[in-house]
C-alpha positions as CSV (number, residue, x, y, z in Angstrom):
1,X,-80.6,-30.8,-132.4
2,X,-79.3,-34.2,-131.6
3,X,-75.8,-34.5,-133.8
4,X,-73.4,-37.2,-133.8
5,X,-70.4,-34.9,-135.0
6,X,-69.5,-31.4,-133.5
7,X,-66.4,-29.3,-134.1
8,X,-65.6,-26.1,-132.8
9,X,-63.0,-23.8,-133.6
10,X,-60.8,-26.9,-134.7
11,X,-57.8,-25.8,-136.1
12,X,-55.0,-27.6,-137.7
13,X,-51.6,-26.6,-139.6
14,X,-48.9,-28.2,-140.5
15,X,-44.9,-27.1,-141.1
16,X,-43.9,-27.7,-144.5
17,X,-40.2,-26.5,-145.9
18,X,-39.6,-24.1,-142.3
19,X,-43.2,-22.5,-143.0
20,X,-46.4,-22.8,-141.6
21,X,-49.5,-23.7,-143.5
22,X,-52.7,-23.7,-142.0
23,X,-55.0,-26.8,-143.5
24,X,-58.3,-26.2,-141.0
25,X,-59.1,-22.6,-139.5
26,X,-61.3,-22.5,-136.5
27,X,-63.5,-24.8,-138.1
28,X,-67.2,-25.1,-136.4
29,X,-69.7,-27.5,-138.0
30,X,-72.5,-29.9,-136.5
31,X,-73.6,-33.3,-138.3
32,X,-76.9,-34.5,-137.1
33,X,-78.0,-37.7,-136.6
34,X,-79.3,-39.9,-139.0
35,X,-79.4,-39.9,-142.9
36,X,-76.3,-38.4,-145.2
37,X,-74.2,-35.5,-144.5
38,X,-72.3,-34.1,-147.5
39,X,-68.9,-32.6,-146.7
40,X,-68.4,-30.4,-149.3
41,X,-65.3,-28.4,-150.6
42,X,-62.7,-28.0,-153.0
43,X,-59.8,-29.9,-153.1
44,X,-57.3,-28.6,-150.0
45,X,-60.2,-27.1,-148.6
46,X,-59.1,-28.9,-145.4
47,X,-61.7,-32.1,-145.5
48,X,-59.6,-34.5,-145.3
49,X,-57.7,-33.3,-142.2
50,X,-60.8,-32.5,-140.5
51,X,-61.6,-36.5,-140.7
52,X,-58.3,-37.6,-139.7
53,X,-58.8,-35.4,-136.7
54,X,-62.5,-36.8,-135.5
55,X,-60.4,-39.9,-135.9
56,X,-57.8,-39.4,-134.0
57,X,-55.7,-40.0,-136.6
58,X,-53.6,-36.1,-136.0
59,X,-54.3,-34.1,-133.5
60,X,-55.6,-30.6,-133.9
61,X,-53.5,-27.5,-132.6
62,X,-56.5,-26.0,-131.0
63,X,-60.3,-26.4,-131.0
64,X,-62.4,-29.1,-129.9
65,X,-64.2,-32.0,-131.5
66,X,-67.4,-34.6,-130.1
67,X,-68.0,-37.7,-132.1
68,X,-71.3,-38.7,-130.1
69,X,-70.8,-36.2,-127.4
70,X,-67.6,-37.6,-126.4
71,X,-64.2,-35.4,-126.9
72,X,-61.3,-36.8,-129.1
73,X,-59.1,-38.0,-129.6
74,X,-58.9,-38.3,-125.5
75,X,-62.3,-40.3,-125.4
76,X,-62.3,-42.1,-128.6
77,X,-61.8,-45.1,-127.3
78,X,-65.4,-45.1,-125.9
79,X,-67.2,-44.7,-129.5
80,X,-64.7,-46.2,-131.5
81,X,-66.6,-49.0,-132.1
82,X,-69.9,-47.1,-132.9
83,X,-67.9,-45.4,-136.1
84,X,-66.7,-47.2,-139.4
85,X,-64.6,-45.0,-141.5
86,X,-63.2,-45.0,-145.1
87,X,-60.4,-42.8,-145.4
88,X,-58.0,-44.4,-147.9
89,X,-58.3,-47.0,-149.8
90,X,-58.5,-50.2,-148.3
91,X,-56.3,-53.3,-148.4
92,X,-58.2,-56.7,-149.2
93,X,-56.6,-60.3,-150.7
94,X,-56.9,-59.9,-154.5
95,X,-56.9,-64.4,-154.5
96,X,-60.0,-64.6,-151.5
97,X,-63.3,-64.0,-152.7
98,X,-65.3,-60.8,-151.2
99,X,-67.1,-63.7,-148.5
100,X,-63.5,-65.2,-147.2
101,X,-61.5,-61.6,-147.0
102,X,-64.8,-60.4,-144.9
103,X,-64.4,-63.7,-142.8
104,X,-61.2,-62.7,-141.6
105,X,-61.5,-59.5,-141.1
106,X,-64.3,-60.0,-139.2
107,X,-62.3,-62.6,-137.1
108,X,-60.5,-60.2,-136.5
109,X,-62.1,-57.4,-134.8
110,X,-64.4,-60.2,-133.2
111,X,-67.3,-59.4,-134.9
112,X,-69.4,-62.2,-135.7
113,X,-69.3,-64.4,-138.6
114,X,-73.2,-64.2,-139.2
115,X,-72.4,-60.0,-139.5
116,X,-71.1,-61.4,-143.1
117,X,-74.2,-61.8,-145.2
118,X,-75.7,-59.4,-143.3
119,X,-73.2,-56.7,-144.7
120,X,-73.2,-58.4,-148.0
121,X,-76.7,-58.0,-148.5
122,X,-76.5,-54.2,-147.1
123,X,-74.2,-53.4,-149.9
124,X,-76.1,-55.6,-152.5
125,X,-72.9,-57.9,-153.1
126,X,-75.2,-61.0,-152.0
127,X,-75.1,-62.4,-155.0
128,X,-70.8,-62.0,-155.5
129,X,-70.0,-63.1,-152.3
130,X,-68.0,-66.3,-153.7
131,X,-67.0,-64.6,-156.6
132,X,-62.8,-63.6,-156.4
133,X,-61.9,-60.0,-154.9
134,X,-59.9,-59.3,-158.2
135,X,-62.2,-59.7,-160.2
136,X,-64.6,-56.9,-158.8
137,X,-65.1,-53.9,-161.0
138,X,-63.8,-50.6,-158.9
139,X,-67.6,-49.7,-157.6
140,X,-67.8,-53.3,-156.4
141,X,-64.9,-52.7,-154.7
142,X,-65.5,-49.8,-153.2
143,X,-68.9,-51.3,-151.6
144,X,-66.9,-54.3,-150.3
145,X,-65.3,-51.5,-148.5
146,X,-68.2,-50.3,-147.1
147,X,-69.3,-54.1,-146.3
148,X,-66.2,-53.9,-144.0
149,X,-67.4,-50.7,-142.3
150,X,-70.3,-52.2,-141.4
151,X,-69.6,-55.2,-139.9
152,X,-69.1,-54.0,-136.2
153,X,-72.4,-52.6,-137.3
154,X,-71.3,-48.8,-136.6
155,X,-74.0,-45.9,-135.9
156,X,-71.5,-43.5,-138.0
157,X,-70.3,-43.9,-141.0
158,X,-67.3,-41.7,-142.2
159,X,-66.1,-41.8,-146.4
160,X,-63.7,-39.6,-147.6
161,X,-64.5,-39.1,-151.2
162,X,-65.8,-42.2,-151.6
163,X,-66.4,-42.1,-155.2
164,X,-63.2,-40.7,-156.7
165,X,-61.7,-43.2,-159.7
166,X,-65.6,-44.6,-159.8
167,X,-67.0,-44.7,-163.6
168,X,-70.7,-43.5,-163.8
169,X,-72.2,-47.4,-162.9
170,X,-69.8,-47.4,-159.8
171,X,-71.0,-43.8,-158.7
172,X,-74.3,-44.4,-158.5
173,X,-73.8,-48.1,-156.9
174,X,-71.9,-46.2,-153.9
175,X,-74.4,-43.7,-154.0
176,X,-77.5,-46.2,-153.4
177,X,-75.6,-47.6,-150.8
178,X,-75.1,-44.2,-148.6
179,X,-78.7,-43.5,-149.9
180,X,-79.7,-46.5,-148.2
181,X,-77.5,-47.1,-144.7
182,X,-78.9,-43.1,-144.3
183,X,-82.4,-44.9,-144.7
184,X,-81.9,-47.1,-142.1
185,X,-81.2,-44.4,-139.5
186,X,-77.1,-44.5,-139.5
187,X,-75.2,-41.6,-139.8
188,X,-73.2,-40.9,-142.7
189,X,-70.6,-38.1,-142.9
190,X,-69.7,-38.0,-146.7
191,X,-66.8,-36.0,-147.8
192,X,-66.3,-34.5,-151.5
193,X,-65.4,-32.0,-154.1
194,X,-68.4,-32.6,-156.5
195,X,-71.2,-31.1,-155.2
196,X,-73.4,-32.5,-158.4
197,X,-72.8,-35.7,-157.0
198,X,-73.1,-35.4,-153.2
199,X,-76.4,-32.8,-153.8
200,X,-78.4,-36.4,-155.0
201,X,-77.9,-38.1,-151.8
202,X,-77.5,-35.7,-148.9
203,X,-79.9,-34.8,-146.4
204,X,-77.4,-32.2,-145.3
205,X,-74.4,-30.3,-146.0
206,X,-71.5,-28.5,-144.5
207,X,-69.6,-26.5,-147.5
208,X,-66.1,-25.6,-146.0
209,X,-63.4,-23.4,-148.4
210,X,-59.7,-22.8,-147.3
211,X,-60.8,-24.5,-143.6
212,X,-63.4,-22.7,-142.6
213,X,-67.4,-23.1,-143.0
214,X,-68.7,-21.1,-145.4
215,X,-72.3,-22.5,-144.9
216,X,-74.6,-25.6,-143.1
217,X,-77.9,-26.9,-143.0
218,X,-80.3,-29.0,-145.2
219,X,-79.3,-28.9,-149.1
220,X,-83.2,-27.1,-149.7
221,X,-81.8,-24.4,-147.2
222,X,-78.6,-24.1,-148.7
223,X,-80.2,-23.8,-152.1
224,X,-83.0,-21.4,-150.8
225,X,-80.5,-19.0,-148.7
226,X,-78.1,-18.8,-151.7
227,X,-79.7,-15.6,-152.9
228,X,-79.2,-17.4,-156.7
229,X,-82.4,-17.1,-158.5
230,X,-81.9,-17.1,-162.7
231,X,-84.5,-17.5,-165.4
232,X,-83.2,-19.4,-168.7
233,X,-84.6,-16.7,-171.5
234,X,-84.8,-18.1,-175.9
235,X,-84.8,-14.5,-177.7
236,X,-84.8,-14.4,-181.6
237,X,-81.6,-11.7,-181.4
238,X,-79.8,-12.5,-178.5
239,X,-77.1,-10.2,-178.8
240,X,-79.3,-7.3,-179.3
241,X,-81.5,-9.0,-176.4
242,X,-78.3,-9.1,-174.4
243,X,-77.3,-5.5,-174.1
244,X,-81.1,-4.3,-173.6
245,X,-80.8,-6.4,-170.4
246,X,-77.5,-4.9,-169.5
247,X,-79.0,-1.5,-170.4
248,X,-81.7,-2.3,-167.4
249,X,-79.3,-3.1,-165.2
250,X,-79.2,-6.7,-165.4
251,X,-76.2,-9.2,-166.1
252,X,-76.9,-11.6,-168.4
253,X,-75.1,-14.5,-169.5
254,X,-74.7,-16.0,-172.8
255,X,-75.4,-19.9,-173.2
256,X,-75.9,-20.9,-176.9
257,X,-79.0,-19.2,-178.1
258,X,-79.9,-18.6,-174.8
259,X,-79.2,-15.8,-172.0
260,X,-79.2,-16.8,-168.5
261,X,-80.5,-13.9,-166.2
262,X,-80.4,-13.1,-162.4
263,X,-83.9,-12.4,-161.8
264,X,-86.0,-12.8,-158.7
265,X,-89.2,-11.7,-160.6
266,X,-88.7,-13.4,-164.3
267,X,-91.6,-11.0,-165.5
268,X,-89.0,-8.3,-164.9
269,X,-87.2,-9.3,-167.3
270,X,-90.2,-10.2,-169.9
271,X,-90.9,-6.6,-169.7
272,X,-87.5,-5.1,-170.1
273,X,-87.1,-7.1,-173.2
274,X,-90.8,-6.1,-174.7
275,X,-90.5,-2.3,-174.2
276,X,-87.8,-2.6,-176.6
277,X,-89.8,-4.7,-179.1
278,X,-87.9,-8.5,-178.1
279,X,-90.2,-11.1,-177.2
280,X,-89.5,-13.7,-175.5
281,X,-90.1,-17.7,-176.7
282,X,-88.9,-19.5,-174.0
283,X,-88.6,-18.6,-170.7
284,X,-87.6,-21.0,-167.9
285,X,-86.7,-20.7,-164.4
286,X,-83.1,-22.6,-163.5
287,X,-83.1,-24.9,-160.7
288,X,-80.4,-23.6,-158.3
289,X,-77.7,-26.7,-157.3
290,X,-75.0,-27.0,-154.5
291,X,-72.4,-25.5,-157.5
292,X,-74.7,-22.2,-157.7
293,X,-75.3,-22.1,-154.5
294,X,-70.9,-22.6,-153.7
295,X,-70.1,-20.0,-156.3
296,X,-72.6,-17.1,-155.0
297,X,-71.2,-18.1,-151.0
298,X,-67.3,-17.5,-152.2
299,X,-67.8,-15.1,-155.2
300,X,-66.1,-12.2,-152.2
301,X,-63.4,-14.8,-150.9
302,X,-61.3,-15.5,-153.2
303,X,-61.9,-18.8,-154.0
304,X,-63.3,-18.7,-157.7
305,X,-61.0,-20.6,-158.6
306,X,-61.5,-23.6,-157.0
307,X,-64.8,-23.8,-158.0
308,X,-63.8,-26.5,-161.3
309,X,-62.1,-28.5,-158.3
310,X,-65.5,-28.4,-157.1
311,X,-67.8,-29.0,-159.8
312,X,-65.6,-31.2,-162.1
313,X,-63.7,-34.0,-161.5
314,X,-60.9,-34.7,-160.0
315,X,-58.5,-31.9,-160.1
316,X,-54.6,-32.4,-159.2
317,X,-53.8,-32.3,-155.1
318,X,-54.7,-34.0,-152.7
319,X,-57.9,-33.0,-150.7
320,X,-56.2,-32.1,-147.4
């Protein structure tokens, strides 16, 4: 497989108050080349540091990491200008409209000037180009960001929680735009903590939990290998219906009116719930997601209680 990122056994910890704490633990993961990679974990989970370390931006205690098959940081200076990264947020003149702050930047990484409405147009801002930076909503902003990214015209694209702050219009404008640079054939590594989110625009996914990989490969593999499989059962006692399940050796859930069942054959469960006289109205299969499939890879690590940093929004801390 042809990748444009590789890690291996990257570690990374850092001394805080006279004690150690280790933020990435012999982390190996492989993003291939081409379309979106989601980056997945909960907040501290140690995504953030990995990106600052394929940037060169700390160095890892031990390990090695490739961005396009070269090592850094000791080679980055021979793909730096193949990667554009968003790591915090960035600095643009409030006064200059989105067409004159890209103007000089681009002036000043000598890229040139016709790169402008070429990355306008990438990140749909064609149309705002002379309108003022302060003026942008938080989603336009963010794609201006991206706009400046591509302007050396990188193969890799790196954005580190790109969405966080982002109403629901602003999410899915940054989302189109990642859906779309990944259509084109670029490369773009896409850290966050909401797998809902990132599961509607990745190709492929690395899920990492206290700095190490819990799991890679395409989101249908991810789903497929997460040994979740639950049918979504309507009962007219439920409580009753509930315990004769339980009785079978089942482990249902409650959700409203419904019970939610593990169940690899759903007629299983049809039948369990007949020989005791409970027929069944509604009966659907439910569609297993990056959260299901996170929750069933960490239920024996002990990190259950990350998973609402995961799922939800943003929850407290940093993502280190």
């Amino acid at each position: 497989m042809d990748v444009a990122v590789r890690t291996v056994n990257l570690r990374k910890t850092y001394l805080s108050r006279g004690s150690r704490r280790v933020a990435v633990t012999g982390l190996s993961m492989a993003v291939p080349l081409g379309g979106v990679h989601g980056f997945l974990g909960p907040n501290g989970s140690g995504k953030t540091t990995t990106i600052r370390m394929l940037l060169g931006l700390v160095r890892a205690d031990s390990g090695t990491a490739e961005v396009f098959g070269q090592a850094v940081p000791g080679r980055l200076p021979h793909v730096i200008d193949r990667v554009g990264a968003i790591v915090e947020s960035p600095k643009f003149f409030p006064a200059f409209t989105a067409r004159q702050n890209l103007v000089l930047l681009a002036g000043a990484i000598g890229s040139p000037r016709h790169r402008v409405d070429e990355v306008l147009e990438a990140t749909h801002l064609g149309d705002r180009g002379r309108d003022r930076y302060a003026g942008f909503s938080l989603g336009m902003k963010q794609r201006l960001a991206i706009a400046a990214t591509l302007l050396k015209d990188p193969d890799l694209l790196i954005f580190d929680e790109p969405t966080n702050g982002l109403d629901p219009a602003g999410i899915r404008e940054v989302r189109d735009t990642m859906r779309s640079l990944g259509a084109q054939g670029k490369t773009v590594l896409v850290s966050s903590h909401i797998l809902a989110e990132v599961e509607q625009v990745a190709d492929t996914v690395s899920i990492i939990g206290h700095g190490t990989l819990l799991a890679e490969g395409t989101v249908s593999d991810i789903l497929g290998g997460s040994g979740v499989a639950q049918v979504r059962v309507r009962v007219a006692s439920p409580d009753r219906a509930q315990q004769v399940l339980r009785d079978e050796g089942f482990t249902p859930t409650r959700d409203g009116e419904h019970l939610v069942v593990a169940a690899e054959d759903p007629s299983s469960v049809t039948r369990a719930l007949a020989g005791h006289g409970l027929f069944v109205s509604e009966l659907v299969p439910v569609r297993p997601d990056l959260e299901s499939a996170f929750l069933a890879l960490t239920a024996d690590q002990g990190l259950g209680g990350e998973a609402d940093q995961v799922a939800g929004g943003h929850v407290g801390g940093g993502a280190a």
